[in-house]
DRENDO-1510 file (C-alpha; in Angstrom, 1 decimal, always signed):
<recs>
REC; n; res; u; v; w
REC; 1; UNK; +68.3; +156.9; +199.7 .
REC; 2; UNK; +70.8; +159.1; +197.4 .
REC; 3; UNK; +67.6; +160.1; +195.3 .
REC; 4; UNK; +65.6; +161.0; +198.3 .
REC; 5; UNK; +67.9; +163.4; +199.4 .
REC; 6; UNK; +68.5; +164.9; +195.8 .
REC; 7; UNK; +64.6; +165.2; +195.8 .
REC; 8; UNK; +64.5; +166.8; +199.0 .
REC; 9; UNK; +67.4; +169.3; +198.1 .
REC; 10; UNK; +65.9; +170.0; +195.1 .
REC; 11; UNK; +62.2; +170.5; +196.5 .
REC; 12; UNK; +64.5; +173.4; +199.1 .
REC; 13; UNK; +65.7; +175.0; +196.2 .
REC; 14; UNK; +62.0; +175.6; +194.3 .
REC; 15; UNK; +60.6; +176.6; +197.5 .
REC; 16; UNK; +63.3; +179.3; +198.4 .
REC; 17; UNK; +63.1; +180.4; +194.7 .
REC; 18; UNK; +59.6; +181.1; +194.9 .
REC; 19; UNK; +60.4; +182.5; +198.8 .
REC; 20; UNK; +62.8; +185.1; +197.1 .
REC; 21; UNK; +60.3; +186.0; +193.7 .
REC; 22; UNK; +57.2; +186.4; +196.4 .
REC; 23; UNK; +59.7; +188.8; +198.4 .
REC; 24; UNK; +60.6; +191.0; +195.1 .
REC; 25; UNK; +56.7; +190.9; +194.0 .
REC; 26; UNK; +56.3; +192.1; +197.7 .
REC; 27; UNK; +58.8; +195.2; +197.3 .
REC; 28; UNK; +58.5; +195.9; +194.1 .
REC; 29; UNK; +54.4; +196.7; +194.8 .
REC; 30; UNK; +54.8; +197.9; +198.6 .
REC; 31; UNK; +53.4; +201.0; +198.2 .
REC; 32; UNK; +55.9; +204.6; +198.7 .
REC; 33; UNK; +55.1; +207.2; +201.0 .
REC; 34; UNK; +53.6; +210.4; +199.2 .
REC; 35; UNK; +55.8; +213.7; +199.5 .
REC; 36; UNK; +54.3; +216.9; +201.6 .
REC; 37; UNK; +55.5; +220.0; +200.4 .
REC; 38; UNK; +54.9; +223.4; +201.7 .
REC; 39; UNK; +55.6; +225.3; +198.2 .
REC; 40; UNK; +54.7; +228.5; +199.8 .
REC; 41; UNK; +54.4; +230.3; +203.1 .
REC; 42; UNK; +54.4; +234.0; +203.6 .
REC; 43; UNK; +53.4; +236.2; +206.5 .
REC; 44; UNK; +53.3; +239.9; +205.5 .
REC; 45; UNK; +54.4; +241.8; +208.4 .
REC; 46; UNK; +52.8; +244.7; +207.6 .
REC; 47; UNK; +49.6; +243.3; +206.2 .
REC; 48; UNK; +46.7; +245.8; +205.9 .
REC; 49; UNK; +44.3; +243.0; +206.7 .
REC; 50; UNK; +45.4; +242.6; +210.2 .
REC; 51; UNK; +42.3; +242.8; +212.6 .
REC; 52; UNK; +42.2; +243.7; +216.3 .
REC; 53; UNK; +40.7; +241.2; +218.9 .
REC; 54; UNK; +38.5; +241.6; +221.7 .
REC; 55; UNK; +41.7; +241.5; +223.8 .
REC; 56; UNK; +43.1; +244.4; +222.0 .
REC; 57; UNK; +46.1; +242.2; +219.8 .
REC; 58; UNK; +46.4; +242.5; +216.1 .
REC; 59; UNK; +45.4; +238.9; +213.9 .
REC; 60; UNK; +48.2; +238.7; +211.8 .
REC; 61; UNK; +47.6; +236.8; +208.2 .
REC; 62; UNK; +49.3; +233.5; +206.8 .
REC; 63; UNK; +49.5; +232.6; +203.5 .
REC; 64; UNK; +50.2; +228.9; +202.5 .
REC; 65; UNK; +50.2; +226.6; +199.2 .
REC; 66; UNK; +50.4; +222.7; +199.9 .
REC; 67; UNK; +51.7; +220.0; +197.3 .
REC; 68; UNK; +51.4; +216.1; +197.8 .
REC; 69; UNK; +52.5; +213.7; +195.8 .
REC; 70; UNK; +52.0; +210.2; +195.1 .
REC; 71; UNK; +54.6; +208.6; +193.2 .
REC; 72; UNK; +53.6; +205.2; +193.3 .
REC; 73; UNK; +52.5; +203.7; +189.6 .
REC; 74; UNK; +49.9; +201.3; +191.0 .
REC; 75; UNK; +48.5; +203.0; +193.9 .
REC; 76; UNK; +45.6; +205.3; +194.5 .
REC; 77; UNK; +46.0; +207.2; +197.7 .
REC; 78; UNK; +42.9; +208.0; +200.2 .
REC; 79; UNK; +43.2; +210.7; +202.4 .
REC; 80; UNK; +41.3; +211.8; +205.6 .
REC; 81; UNK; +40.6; +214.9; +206.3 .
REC; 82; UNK; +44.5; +216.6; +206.7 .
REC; 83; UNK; +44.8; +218.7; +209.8 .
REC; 84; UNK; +48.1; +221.4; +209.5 .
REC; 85; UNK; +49.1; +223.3; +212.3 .
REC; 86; UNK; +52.0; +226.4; +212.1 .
REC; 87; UNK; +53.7; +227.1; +215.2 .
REC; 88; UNK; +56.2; +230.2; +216.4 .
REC; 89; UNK; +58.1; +227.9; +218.3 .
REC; 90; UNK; +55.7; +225.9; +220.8 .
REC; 91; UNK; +52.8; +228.3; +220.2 .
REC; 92; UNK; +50.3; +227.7; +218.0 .
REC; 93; UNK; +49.7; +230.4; +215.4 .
REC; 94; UNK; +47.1; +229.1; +213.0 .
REC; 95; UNK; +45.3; +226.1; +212.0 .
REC; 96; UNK; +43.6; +224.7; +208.8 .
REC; 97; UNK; +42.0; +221.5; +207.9 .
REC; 98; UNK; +41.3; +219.9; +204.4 .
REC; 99; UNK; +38.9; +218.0; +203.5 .
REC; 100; UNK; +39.6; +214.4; +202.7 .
REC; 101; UNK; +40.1; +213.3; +198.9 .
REC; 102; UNK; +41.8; +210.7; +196.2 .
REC; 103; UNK; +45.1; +211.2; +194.7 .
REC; 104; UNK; +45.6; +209.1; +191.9 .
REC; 105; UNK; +48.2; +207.0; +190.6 .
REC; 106; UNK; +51.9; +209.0; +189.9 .
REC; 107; UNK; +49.5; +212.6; +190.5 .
REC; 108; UNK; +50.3; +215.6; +192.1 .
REC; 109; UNK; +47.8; +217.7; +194.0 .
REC; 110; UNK; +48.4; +221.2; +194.6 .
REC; 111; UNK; +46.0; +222.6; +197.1 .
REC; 112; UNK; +44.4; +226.3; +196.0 .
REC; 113; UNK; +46.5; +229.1; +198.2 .
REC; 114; UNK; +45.0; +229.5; +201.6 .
REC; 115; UNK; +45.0; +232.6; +203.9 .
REC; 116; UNK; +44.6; +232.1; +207.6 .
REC; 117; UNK; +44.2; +234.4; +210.6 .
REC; 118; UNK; +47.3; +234.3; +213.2 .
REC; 119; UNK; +46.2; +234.5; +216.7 .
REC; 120; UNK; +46.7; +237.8; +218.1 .
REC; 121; UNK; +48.4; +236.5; +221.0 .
REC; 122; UNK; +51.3; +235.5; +219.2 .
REC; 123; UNK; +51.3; +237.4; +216.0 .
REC; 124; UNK; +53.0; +240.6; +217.9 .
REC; 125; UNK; +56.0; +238.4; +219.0 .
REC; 126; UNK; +56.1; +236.6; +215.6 .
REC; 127; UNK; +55.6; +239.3; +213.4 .
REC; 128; UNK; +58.8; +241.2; +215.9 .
REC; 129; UNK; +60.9; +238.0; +215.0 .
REC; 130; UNK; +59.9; +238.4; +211.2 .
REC; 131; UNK; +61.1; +242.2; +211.1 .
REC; 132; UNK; +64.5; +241.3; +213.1 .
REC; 133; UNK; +64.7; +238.2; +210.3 .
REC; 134; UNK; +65.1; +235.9; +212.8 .
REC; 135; UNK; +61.8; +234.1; +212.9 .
REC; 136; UNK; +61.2; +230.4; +212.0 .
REC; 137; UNK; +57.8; +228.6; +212.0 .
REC; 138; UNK; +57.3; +225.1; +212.0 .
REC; 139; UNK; +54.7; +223.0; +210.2 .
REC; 140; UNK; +52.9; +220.2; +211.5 .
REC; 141; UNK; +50.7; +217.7; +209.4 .
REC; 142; UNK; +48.2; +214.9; +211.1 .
REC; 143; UNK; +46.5; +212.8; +208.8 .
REC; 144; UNK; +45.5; +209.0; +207.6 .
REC; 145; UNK; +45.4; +207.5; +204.7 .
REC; 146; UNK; +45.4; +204.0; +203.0 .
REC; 147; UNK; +46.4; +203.0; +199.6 .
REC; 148; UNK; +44.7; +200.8; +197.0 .
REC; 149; UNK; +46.9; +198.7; +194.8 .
REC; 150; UNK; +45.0; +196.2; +191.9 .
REC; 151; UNK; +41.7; +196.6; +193.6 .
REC; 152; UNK; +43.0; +196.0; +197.1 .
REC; 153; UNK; +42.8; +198.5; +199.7 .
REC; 154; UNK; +45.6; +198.6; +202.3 .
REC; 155; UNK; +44.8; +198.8; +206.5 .
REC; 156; UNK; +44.5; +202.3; +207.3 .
REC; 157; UNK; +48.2; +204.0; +208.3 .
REC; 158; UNK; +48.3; +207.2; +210.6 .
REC; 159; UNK; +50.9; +209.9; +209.2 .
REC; 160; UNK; +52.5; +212.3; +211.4 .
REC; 161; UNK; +54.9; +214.9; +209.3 .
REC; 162; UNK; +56.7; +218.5; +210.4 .
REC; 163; UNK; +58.9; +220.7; +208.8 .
REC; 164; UNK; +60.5; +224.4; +209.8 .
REC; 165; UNK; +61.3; +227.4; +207.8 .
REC; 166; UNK; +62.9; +230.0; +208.5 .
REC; 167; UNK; +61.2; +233.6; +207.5 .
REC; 168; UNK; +63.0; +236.9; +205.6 .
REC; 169; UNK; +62.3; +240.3; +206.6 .
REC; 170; UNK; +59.8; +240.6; +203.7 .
REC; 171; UNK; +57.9; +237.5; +205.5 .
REC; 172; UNK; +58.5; +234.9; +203.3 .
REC; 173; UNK; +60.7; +231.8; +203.2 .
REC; 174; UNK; +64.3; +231.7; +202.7 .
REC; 175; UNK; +66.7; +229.7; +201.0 .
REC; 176; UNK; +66.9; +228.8; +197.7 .
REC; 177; UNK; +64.3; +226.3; +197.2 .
REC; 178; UNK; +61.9; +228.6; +199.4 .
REC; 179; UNK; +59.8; +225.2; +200.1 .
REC; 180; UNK; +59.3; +223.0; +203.2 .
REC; 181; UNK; +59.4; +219.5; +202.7 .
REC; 182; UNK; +57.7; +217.7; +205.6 .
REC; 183; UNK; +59.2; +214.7; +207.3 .
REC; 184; UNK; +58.2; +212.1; +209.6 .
REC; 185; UNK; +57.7; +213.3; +213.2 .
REC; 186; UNK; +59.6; +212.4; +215.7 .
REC; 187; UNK; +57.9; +210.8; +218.8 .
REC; 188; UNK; +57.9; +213.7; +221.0 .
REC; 189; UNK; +56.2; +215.6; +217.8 .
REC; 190; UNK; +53.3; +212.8; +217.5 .
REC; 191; UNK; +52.9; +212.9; +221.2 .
REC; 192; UNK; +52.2; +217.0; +221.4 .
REC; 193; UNK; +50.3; +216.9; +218.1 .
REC; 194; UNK; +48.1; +213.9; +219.6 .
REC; 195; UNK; +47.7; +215.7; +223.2 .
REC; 196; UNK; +46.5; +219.2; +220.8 .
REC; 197; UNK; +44.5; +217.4; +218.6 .
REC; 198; UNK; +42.4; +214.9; +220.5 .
</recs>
């Protein structure tokens, strides 16, 4: 009866030892979430380029440089295509849409520097808040992806991110770093972006 229960006790042990390696094999590999970065976002307020639209406003022009990166050794990362939006507070002021691609293991991708046309209707008010240096534009990213780890691809994840910056006088970002480093969206965020986007 005694060795029984010694058997038994021991048997618990091996199988919550193995419990606890399977769980730090687990974590250990669980794929990290890659980092979004605007690196660089500029709206000239006196651009030269600006073009007039059939309802008489001005198109203003947005310049932005994207950086992703994946930081996991063992994972490959495949993206869809990635949708950004850029909003003057809840109006949308330009759209752009990249086509889907591989990141590779530990890479970073910087995306070539884009130029995009600000809707006319709100490029007057944005480009007023620019001059008086109080403008600040937020960045929305929709997206999927799914990792492959040893040979195994993961179950597709959606990724909903936003970030805001706030714009100098000369119309490009402030602070230090000058970068926007997106974040997961809130609900309320995922909920617009879906009701736009769909």
């Amino acid at each position: 009866m005694c060795e029984a229960k010694n058997f038994y006790i021991w048997l618990l042990q091996i199988v919550g030892l193995l419990g606890l390696l399977a769980l730090c094999l687990w974590l250990s590999l669980r794929p990290r979430n890659p980092t979004v970065t605007v690196v660089e976002l500029s709206l000239p307020p006196g651009d030269n380029r600006t073009s007039v639209t059939d309802d008489g406003n001005n198109n203003g022009t947005l310049y932005y440089n994207l950086e992703i990166d994946n930081q996991n050794k063992d994972s490959n990362i495949y993206f869809d295509d990635i949708l950004l939006t850029f909003y003057n507070g809840q109006d949308r002021a330009a759209e752009d849409r990249i086509s889907a691609f591989t990141l590779g293991k530990g890479k970073t991708q910087r995306m070539a520097a884009r130029d995009l046309s600000v809707d006319g209707r709100i490029w007057k008010a944005l480009r007023n808040a620019i001059l008086n240096a109080t403008a600040e534009v937020k960045v929305g990213v929709v997206t999927g992806m799914r990792y492959k780890t040893w040979g195994i691809k993961s179950k597709h994840h959606g990724v909903h991110l936003q970030g805001t910056g706030k714009i100098g006088k000369d119309g490009k970002l402030l602070g230090k770093k000058k970068k926007i480093k997106l974040k997961h969206a809130s609900k309320k965020w995922r909920v617009k972006a879906s009701h736009i986007h769909n």
